[in-house]
C-alpha positions in Angstrom: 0.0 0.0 0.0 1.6 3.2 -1.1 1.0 6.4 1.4 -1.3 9.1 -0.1 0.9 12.3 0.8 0.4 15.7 0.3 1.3 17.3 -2.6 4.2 18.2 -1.2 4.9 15.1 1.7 3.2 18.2 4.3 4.0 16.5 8.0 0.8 16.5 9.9 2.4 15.7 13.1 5.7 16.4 14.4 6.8 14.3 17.4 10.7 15.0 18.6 12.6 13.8 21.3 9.4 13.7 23.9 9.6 11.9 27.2 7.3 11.0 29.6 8.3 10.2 33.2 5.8 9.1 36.3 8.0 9.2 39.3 11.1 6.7 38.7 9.2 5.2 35.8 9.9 5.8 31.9 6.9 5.8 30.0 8.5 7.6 26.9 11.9 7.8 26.0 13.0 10.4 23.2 9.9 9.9 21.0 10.4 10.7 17.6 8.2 10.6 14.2 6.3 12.0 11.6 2.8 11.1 10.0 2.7 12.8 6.6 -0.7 14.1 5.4 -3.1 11.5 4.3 -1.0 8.4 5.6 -2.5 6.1 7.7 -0.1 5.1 10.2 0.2 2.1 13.1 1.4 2.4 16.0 2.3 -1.0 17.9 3.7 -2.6 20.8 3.2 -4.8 23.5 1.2 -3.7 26.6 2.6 -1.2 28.3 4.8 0.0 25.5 3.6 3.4 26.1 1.1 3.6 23.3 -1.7 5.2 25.2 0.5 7.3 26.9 2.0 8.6 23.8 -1.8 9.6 22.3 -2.6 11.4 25.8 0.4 13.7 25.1 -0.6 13.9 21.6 -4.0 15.4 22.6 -3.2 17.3 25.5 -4.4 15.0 28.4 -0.6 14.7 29.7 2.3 17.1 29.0 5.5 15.3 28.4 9.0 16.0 30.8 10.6 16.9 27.4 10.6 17.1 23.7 7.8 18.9 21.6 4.9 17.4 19.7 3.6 20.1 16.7 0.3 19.3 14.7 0.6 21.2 11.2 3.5 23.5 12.9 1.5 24.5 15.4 3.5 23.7 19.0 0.9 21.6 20.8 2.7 21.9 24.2 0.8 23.6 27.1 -2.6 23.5 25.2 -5.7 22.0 26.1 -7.5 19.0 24.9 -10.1 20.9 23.6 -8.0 24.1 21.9 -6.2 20.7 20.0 -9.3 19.4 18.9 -10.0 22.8 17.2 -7.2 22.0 15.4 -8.2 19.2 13.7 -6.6 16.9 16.2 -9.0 14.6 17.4 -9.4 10.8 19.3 -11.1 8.2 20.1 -10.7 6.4 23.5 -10.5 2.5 24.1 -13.6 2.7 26.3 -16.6 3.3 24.2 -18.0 6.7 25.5 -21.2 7.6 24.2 -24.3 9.6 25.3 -25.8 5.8 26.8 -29.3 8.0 27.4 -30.0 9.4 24.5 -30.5 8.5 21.0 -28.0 7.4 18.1 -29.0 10.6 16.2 -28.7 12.8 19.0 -25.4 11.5 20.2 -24.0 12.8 16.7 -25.8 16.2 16.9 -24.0 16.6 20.8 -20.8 16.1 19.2 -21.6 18.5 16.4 -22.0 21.4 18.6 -18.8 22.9 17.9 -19.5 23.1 14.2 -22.3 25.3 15.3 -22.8 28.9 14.5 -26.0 29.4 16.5 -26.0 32.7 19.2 -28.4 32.6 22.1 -30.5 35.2 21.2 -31.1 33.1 17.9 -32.0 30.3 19.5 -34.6 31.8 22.0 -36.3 33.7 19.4 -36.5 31.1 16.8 -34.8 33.3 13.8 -34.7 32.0 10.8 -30.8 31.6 10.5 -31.3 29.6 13.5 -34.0 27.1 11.9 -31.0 26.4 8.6 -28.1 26.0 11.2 -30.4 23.6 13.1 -30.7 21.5 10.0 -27.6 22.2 8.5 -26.1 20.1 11.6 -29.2 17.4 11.3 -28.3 16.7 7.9 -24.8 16.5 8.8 -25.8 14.3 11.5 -27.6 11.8 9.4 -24.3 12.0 6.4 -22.0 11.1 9.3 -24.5 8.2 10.6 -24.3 7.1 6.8 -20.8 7.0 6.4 -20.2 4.7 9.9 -23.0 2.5 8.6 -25.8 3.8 11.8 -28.2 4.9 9.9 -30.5 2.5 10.6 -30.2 3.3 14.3 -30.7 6.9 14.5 -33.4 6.7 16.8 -32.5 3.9 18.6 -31.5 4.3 22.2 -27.0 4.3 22.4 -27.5 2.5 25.4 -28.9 -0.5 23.6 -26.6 -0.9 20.7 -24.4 -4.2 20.8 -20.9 -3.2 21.4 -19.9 -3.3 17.7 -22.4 -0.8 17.6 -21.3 1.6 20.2 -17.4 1.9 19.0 -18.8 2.7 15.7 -20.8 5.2 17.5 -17.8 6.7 19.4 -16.1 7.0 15.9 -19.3 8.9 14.6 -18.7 10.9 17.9 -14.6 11.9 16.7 -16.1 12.5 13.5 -18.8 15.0 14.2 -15.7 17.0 15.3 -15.0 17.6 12.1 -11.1 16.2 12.2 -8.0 16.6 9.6 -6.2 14.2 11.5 -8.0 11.2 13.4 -6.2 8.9 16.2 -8.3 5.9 16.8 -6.9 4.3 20.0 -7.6 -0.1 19.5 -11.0 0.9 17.6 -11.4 -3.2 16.7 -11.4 -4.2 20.4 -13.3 -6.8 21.4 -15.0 -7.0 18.1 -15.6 -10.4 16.1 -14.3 -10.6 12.5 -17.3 -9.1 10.6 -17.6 -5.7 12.8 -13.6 -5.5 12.3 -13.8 -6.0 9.0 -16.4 -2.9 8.5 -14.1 -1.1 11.1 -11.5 -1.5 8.3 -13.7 -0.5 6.2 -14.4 2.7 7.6 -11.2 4.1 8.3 -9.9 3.7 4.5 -13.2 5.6 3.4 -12.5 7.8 6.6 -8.8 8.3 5.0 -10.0 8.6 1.5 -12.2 11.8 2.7 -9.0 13.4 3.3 -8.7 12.5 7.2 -4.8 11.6 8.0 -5.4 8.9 10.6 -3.0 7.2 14.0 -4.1 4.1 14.9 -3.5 1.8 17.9 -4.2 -1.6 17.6 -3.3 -5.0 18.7 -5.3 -7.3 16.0 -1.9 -7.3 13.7 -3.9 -8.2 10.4 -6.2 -5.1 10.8 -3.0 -3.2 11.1 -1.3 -4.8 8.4 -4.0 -4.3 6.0 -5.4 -0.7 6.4 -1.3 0.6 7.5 0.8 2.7 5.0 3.9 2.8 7.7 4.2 1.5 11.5 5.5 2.6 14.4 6.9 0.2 16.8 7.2 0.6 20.3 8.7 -1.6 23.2 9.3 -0.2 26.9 8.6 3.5 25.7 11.2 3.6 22.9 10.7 3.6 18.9 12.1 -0.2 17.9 11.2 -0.8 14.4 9.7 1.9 12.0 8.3 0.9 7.8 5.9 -0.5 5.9 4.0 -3.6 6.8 6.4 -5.8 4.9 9.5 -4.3 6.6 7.9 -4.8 10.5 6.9 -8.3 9.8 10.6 -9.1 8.9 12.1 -7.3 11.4 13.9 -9.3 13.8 13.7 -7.0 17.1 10.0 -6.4 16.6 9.4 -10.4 16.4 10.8 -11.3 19.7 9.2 -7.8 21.3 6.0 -8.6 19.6 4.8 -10.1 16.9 6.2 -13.6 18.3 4.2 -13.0 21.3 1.1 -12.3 19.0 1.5 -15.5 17.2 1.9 -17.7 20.4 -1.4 -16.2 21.5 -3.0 -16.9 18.4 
């Protein structure tokens, strides 16, 4: 699979020399990489590699002891997980969080609220600008429940969907934030073949909309198939780093991980 850059190879995100300490304990250890714009790209390792820990600096839930991470050359140190999702920056989480109360349609429409242009005075006096933003974002609602393969269940209860379900409702969630660059963290966990195989579905047409995506995943033919490059990490350090063909090869990834994987299997 050959990487759909930019038209010029632009670097989406920037990670250099970041670390990550917790008391005596290294989670990172001089991180650095580059995901070039419209790449998918895994990033693998054994538990506790530091995988997670690398996407919560990433998105601003943990700062790192050193090193800097920029998203389109803006320095993402310092800001806030919600000033990098205006960016463009935005995640999933490996537990499915949804709306559990409300309905599949209005789960979407909650994480559409940032595209809004509404004003309060709008709202309360029912202006017409009001009534075509509200269905500009129900009709964007609907195109996003489409594209994930919901929308069937748009008025169904979140609460009730089979798990499947709800990660492909936590993906509709990321999406409805309106992302250039998407990190899915392990979005085929726990899922039988045919709901990973529509997962892998989804992020190639996901990627083929223009989203550059990150993904962290331990079912190694999901990763395999839908990678460009991957990342591989062992004890919070970069081990192995190429195509699909290069990491399955590569001696110091098999005994880290990819041995492991097979014993399991």
């Amino acid at each position: 699979m050959t990487p759909t850059l930019g038209a010029a190879g632009d670097v989406v995100l920037s990670v250099a020399h970041v670390a990550v300490r917790f008391g005596g304990l290294v989670a990172l250890s001089d991180l650095n990489f580059k995901v070039f714009d419209g790449e998918i790209v895994g990033l693998i390792g054994p538990n506790g590699a530091g995988k997670t820990t690398a996407f919560n600096v990433f998105t601003g839930f943990l700062q790192p002891a050193a090193g800097e991470v920029r998203y389109r050359n803006t320095l993402l140190n310092g800001l806030k997980p919600h000033d990098i999702a205006a960016l463009g920056l935005v995640r999933t989480f490996q537990r499915t969080s949804i709306f559990a109360c409300n309905t599949v349609f209005e789960n979407v429409l909650i994480g559409l609220h940032r595209r809004g242009r509404s004003r309060l005075w709008d709202t309360l006096l029912a202006l017409p600008r009001e009534k075509v933003a509200e269905a500009e974002l129900a009709n964007a609602a609907r195109e996003i429940l489409r594209v994930v393969g919901l929308e069937g269940r748009a008025q169904d209860t979140a609460g009730t969907l089979p798990y499947g379900e709800q990660r492909l409702l936590g993906m509709a969630l990321a999406l409805a934030a309106k992302p250039s660059m998407l990190l899915l963290d392990e979005p085929v966990s726990g899922m039988n073949a045919s709901e990973s195989a529509k997962v892998m579905r989804l992020v190639q047409t996901i990627r083929a909309s223009g989203v550059t995506i990150l993904l962290v995943e331990h079912d190694m033919p999901m990763v395999m198939q839908v990678s460009d490059r991957i990342v591989v990490l062992n004890y919070g350090r970069i081990i192995a780093e190429g195509s699909p063909a290069v990491i399955q090869k590569d001696p110091d990834v098999i005994r880290a991980y990819l041995g492991e994987g097979k014993k399991r299997a």
